[in-house]
N, C-alpha and C positions, 0 to 999 in steps of 0.2 A: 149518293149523299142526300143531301136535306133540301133541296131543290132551289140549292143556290143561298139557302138561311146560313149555313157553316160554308166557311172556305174549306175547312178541313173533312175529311173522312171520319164517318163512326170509331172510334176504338172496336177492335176485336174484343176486350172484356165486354163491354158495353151491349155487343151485338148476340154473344153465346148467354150472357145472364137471361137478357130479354126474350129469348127465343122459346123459351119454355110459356110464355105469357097465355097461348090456345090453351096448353093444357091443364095451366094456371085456372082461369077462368072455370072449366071441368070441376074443379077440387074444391074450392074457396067455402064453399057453404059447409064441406062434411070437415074441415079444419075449423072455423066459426064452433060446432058445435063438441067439436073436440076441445078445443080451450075453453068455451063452456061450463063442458064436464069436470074435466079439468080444475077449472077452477070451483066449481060447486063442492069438489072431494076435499081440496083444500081447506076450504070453508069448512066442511062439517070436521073436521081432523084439528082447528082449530089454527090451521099455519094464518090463514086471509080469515081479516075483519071485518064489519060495516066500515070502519073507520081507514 
């Protein structure tokens, strides 16, 4: 548990979502420059504006 912060037990959702968070951490920069691009192609394509 929470070291006595919660009476209760983590949820199992809670615990399997979170558990990827190491690998998470690994990835984050090369998705950052993915939506990026992403978004730059948009832009010149005309869908996203300044505005």
């Amino acid at each position: 548990p929470w070291s006595g912060r919660f009476s209760e037990a983590t949820d199992a959702f809670v615990e399997s979502f979170t558990a990827s968070v190491g690998f998470d951490k690994r990835l984050y920069h090369h998705d950052i420059r993915g939506s990026i691009a992403h978004a730059n192609m948009l832009s010149r394509i005309g869908v996203l504006t300044e505005s």
